[in-house]
N, C-alpha and C positions, 0 to 999 in steps of 0.2 A: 620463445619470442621471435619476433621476425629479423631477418637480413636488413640491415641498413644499408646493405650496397642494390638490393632489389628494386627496382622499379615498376612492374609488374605486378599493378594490384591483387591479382587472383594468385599469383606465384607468394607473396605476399602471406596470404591466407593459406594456400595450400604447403606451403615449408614449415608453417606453425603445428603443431598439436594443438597448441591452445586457441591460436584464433580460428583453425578448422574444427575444434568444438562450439565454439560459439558459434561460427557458420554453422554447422549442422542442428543447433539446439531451436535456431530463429526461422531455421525451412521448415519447423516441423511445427502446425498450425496447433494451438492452443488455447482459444480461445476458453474462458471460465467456462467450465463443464465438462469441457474437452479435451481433458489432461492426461489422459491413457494414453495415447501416443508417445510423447515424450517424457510420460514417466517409466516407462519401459525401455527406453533408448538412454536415460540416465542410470539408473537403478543397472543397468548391464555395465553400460562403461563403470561405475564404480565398483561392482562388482568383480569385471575383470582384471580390477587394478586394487584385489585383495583387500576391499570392506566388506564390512560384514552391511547387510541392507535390508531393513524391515520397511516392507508396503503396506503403509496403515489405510487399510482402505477408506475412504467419507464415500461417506453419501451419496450417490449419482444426482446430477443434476435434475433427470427427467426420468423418467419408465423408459423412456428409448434411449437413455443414452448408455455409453459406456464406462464402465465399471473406471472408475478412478481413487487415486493415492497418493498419499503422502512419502516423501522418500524421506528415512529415517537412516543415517549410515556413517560406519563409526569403522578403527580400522582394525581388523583380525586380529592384527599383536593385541588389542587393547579394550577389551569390555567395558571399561570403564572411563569413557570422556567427563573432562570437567568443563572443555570448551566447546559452546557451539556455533558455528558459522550457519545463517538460513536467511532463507530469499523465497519469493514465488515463481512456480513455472506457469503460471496462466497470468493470459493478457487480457486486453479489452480486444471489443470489435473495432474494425473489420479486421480482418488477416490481411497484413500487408508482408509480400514476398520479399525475400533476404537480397539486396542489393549493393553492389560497388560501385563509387565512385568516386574519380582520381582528386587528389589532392593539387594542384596546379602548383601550390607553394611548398608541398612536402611532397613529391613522388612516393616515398615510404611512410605516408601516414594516410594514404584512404580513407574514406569516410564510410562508415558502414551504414547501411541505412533496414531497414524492414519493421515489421510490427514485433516488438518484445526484443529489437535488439539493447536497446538502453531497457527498459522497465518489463523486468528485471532479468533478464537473460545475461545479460553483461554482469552484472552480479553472481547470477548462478555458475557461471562459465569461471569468472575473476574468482571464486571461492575456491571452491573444488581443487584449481592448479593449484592455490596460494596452498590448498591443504597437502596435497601431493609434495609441494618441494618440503614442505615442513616434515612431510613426513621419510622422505627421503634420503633425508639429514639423521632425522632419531624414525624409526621404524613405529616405537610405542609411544607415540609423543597421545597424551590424554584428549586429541580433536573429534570433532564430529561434527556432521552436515545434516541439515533438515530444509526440504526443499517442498513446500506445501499447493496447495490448488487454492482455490477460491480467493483470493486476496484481494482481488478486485470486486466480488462482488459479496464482502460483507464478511471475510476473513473465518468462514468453517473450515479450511483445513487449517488454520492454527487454533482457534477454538479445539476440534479435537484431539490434535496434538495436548494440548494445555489440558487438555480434561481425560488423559488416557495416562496409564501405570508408565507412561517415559517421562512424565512428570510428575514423579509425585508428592502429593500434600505433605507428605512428612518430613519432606525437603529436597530441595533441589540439585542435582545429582551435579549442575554450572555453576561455576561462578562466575563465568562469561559467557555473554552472549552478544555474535556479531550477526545485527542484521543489516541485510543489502539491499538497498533504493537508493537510485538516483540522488546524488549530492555534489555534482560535481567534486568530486575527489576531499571533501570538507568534512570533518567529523559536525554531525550535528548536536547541539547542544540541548535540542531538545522541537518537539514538534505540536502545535495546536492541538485541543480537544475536537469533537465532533459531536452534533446534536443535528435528528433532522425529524419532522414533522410534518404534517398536513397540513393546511387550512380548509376546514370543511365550511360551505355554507348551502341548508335549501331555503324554498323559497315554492311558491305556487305559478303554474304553468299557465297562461293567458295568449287570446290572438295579439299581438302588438300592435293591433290599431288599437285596442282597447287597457295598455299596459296596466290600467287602475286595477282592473280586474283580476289582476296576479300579482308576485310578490317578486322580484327580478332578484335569484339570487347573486347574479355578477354584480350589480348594483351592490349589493350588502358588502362583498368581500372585498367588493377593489378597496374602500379606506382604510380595512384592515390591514389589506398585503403592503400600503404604500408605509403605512405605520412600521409593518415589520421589517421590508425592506430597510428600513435608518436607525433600527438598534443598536448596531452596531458604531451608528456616529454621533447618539444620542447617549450622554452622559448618566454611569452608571443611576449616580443619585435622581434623576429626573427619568428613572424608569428603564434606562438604555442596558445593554449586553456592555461587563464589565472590559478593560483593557489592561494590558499589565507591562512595564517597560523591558519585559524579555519579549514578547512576542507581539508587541504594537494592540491593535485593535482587533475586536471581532470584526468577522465581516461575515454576512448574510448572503445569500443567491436563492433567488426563487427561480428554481432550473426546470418547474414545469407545471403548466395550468390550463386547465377546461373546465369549460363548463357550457349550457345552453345544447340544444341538437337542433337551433332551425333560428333564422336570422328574422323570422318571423314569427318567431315561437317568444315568448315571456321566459326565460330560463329556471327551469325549477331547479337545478342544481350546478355547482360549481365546485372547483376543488383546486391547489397549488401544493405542491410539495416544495419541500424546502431542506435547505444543508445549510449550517450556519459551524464556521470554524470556530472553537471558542479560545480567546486568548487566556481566559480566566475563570476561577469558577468549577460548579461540577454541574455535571447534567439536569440534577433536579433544578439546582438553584436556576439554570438557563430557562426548563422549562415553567418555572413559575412566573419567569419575566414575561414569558409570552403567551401564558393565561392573561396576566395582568394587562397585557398591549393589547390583546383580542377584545380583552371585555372594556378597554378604556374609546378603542379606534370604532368598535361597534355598539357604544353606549348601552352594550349589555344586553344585545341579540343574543337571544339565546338557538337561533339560527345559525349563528357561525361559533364554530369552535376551534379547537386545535385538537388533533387529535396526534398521538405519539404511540400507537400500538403497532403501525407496521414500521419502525425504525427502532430498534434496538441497538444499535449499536454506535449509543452515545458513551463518552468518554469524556473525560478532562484533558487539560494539556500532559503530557509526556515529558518529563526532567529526564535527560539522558547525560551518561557522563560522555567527559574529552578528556580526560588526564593523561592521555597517552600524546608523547609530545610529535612534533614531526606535520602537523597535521594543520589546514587552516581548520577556526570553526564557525558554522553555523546555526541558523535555526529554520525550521520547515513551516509552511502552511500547510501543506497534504496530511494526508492520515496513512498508516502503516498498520501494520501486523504487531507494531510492540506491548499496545495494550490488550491485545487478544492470546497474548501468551502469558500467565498469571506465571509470575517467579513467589515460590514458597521456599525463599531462603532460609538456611537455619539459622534459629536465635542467634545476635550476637553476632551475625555477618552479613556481607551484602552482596547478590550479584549484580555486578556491572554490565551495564546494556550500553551498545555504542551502537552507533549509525552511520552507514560508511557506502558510499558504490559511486562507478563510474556515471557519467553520463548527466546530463540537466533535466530535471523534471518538467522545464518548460518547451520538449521537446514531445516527451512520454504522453499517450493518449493521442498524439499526432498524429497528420500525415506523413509527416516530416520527420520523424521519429528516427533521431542516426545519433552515430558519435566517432570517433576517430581510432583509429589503430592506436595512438599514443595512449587516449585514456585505458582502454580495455589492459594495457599491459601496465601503464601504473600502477591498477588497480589492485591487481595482483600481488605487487609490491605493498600495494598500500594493506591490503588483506593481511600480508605474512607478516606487517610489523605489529600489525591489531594482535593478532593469535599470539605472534611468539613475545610481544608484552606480556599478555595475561598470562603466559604459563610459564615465566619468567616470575613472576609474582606471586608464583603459588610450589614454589620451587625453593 
């Protein structure tokens, strides 16, 4: 932890172990795809501080890129964790460089700033210490870390973590599992579904002095999309996206649309992708809603449809526990990695899924993407009380 007598943000940083891990985790660019770098620069440090550490390799992103992995790591005393702490090491774009800047009202509490210092590096950082002093304390205490790629872009490396022999169907080796995202320091109580989709619509290509002559597919779609857009504030029974008094309303975003290639051209095609959080509900039932919106707003063009085959990864909302005290709690609108890790608990038991990390999600995806000395060392704290509840209860 840092000096409270330091003033010297970089002194600051550099007196810590832990905050000079999280400085060096956030210099090292990792953008989804691009997780070879810093999964070899973690996977060492744990290593040299006597885990054991399996590189499960996914996927490469591309033909040209590099070979990346999942860090799987548990400690040498102890083959057998019951607890696991996991985060993502990959960020979104751009890569923004690891930054200090002074606090004017806390000299000893800086703001860190860079791409991946809150989401989820601060996480990854806050774990790993919180595991080390637990371990510190008892040598074979049953923890373990899983620190995966893709999270941002559609959660393959928990997928196959979740679908590889370290989980397996026959039951599940956890009874806890601590995941880290951004919560401002809050156990969450649980976080929105996710559903996302297309709006496809064609249509016949004409000169636009002559528009009769062609079918405008923009034309067709905009009453669709405007229809879709207010599902969400449109009452279940009158056809709308369900709400539920844990997680408020659904809410829709049409995050992106084309269509037409000449402002003199008659548009033969058009298209809008869409993310709809769901407060309620399951995937199917979502998608039936917006069959039903499609063919109600487009009187039954069979020109526009909805199409849900490049979006897999719908989900329902996420019930997570808080019973561990100490903690304020909340609820999320984002989506995480908790549904893309299937728990095959044994009969007759349950493992517990909490959600826990420093830093505000309304920061994460930013330019502006920072958080404070103070939180990153709560965190920490906040971590070792998450672990050493669960293994306190199974003891």
């Amino acid at each position: 932890m840092s000096s409270p007598s330091s003033n010297n943000p970089d002194s600051i940083i550099s007196d810590s172990p832990f905050l000079s891990f999280h400085r060096d985790i956030v210099e090292i660019e990792s953008i989804s795809g691009n997780e070879h770098d810093i999964g070899v620069f973690v996977a060492n440090f744990l290593e040299a501080r006597n885990f054991t550490v399996v590189k499960q390799e996914v996927s490469p992103a591309s033909s040209s890129a590099k070979s990346r992995f999942n860090i799987y790591a548990y400690p040498s005393t102890n083959p057998h964790p019951e607890v696991l702490l996991t985060s993502h090491i990959d960020t979104v774009p751009p890569f923004i460089p690891y930054a200090l800047h002074p606090n004017d009202n806390n000299a000893s509490n800086p703001l860190i700033a860079g791409r991946g210092s809150v989401d989820a590096k601060a996480s990854v950082a806050a774990q790993i210490f919180a595991a080390l002093d637990i371990l510190a304390e008892n040598p074979s205490s049953p923890v373990s870390l899983l620190f995966v790629v893709g999270e941002e872009t559609g959660g393959d490396g928990m997928k196959f973590f979740s679908n590889s022999p370290l989980n397996p169907s026959s039951g599940s080796p956890f009874h806890t599992v601590v995941f880290g995202e951004p919560t401002e320091l809050a156990l969450i109580a649980g976080h929105k579904g996710m559903l996302g989709f297309e709006v496809m619509a064609t249509g016949k290509a004409a000169h636009s002095g002559y528009p009769w002559l062609g079918e405008s597919a923009i034309s067709a779609i905009l009453p669709v999309l405007a229809r879709i857009d207010r599902l969400g504030d449109i009452p279940a029974e009158e056809g709308g996206f369900p709400a539920s008094s844990k997680y408020g309303q659904t809410t829709v975003n049409i995050g992106k649309m084309d269509g037409g290639v000449a402002t003199n051209v008659v548009p033969k095609a058009a298209y809008a992708d869409v993310a709809v959080r769901l407060a309620a509900g399951t995937p199917e039932e979502a998608r039936d809603i917006v069959r039903q919106a499609v063919h109600d707003a487009s009187g039954g063009d069979e020109h526009v449809y909805p199409e849900f085959r490049n979006h897999l990864e719908g989900y329902a909302p996420q019930d997570l526990d808080t019973d561990i005290e100490g903690f304020n709690v909340s609820t999320a609108n984002y989506g995480t990695d908790v549904p893309n890790l299937e728990i095959h608990a044994p009969e007759g038991t349950k493992v517990k899924r909490y959600l826990y990390g420093p830093g505000t999600i309304h920061v994460a995806h930013g330019d502006n993407e920072a958080l404070n000395v103070d939180q990153l060392e709560e965190a920490v704290r906040g971590y070792r009380t998450l672990t050493q509840a669960a293994l306190d209860r199974k003891q």
